[in-house]
N, C-alpha and C positions, 0 to 999 in steps of 0.2 A: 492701309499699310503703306509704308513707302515702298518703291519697288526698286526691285536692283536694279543697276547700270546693266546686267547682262540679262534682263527681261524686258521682253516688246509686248507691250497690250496691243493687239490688233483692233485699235475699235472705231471699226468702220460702220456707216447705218445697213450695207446689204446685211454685212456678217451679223449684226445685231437681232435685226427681223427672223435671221432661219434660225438661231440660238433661241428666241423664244419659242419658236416653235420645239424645238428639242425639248426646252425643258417640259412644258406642256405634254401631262402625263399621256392625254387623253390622243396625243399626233398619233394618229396609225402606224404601223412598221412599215409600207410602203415608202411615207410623204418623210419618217425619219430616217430611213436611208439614204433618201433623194435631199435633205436637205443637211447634213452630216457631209455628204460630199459635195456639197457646191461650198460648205464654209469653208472644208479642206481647199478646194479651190483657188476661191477667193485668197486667202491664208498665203498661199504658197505665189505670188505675184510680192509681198512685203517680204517674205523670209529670204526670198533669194536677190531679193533689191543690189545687194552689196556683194554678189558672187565673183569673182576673178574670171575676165576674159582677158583674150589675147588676138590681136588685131591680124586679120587676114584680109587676103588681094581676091576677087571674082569678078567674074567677065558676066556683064549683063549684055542682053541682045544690041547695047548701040558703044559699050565702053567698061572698062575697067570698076571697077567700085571698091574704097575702102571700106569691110564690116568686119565683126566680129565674130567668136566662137566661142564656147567653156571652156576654160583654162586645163579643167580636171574634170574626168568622170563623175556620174554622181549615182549612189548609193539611194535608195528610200529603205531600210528596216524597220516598218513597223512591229512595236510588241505585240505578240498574240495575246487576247483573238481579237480584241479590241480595236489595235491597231489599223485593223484590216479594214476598218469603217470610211476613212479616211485617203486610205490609199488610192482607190479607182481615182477619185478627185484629185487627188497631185497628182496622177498618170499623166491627164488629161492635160494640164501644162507639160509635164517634163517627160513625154512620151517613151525617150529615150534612156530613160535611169535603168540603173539596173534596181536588182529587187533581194534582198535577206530577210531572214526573217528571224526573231529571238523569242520565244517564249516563256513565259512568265504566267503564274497563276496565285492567287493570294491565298496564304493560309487563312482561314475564316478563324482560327483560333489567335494568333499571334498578330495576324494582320500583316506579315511579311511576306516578302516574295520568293518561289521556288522556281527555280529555273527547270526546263523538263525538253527543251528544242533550240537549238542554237544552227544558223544554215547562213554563211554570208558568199558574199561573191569575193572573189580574191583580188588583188592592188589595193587593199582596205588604205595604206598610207597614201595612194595618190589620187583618191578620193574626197568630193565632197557629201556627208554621210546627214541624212536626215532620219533623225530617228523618232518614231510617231507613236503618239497615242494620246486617246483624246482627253483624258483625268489625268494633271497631275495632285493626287490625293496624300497620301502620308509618302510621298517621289519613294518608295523603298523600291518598287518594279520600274521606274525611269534613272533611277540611279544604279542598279544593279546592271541594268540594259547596257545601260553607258561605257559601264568597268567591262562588261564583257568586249564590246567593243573597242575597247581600247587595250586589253587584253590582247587581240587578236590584229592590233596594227594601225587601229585609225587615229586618225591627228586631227583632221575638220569634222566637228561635230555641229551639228544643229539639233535642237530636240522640239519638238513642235507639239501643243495640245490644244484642245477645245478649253475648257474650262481646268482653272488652278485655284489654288488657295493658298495662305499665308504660311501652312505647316509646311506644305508642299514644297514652294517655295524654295522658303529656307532651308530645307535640309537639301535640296538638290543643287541648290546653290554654294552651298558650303563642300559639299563633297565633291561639285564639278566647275570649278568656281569659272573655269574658263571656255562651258560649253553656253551659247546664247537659248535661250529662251524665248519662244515666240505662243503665245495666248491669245485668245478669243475674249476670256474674264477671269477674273480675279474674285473668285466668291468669298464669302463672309469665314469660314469654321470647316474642319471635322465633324461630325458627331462622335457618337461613343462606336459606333460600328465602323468609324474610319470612313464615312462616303463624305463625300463633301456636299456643306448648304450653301444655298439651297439645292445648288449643283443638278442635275438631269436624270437621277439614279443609275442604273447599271447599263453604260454606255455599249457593253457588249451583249448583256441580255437583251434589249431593248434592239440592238439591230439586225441580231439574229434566232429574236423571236423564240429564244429560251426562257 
């Protein structure tokens, strides 16, 4: 598929290597834990590449030094439960974010998403807001995500996932047309049950050994 202007394929060989292991039915929930948050990791050094700083004066032990700081707060809300896979691993870079959380669970009939927990930190507009999860599959739970948070104030949006597809895509793009996108892969399809192929199966079962 062609990819949009507002989507970043991260494809890097670390992130490549721990991604087959995800998908690889057979990786224990241990080593898929452990390697779900080092891609997050990894991941989050490209998506914040182009973040707004603002230049500050500090005294080192022999002189002054011109360096930097974040312009803006920063937000990580991962979608439940899934999201949560990911999150320890962007901590690990950005120690300091703060943390929300939105919940979302897929109707197995409709294949849409119901919302059932909404918790964000407040300055949401002078914020920069990473919003996680690692499928984007038919985007109805990464775009719903999105409206709520924008609903409630924010303006910098990032959305960041493991593994996307082409339906996904496009409707989160159409409906968010100016929030970036940042991916691990870009898989083939849907199936009829809405997962994505080949895709890793159920990214939150699988890391919380449901």
């Amino acid at each position: 598929m062609q990819i949009p202007d507002q989507v970043t394929l991260i494809d890097h060989p670390l992130i490549q290597v721990r991604l087959t292991k995800l998908r690889n039915k057979d990786t224990p929930l241990v080593e898929f834990r452990s390697q779900l948050q080092q891609i997050a990791q990894l991941m989050t050094f490209e998506l914040t590449r182009n973040f707004e700083l603002r230049q500050v004066e500090v005294k080192t032990s022999h002189a002054s030094a011109e360096g930097f700081e974040a312009a803006r707060p920063l937000i990580l809300v991962p979608i439940l439960r899934a999201g949560i896979g990911m999150l320890d691993g962007i901590l690990e870079v950005l120690p300091e974010a703060q943390i929300g959380h939105i919940g979302m669970v897929r109707n197995e009939e409709t294949h849409l998403p119901e919302s059932y927990y909404c918790k964000l930190p407040p300055k949401l507009a002078e914020a920069e807001i990473l919003l996680i999860d690692p499928m984007l599959a038919t985007g109805h739970s990464s775009v719903a995500a999105a409206r709520q948070l924008r609903n409630a104030g924010a303006k910098r949006i990032r959305f960041i996932c493991l593994v996307a597809c082409p339906e996904g895509i496009a409707y989160f793009t159409t409906e968010h047309p100016d929030i970036p996108v940042y991916t691990a892969a870009i898989d083939s399809h849907l199936d009829d049950n809405a997962y994505i192929v080949p895709g890793l199966g159920d990214a939150g079962d699988r890391y919380f050994g449901t």
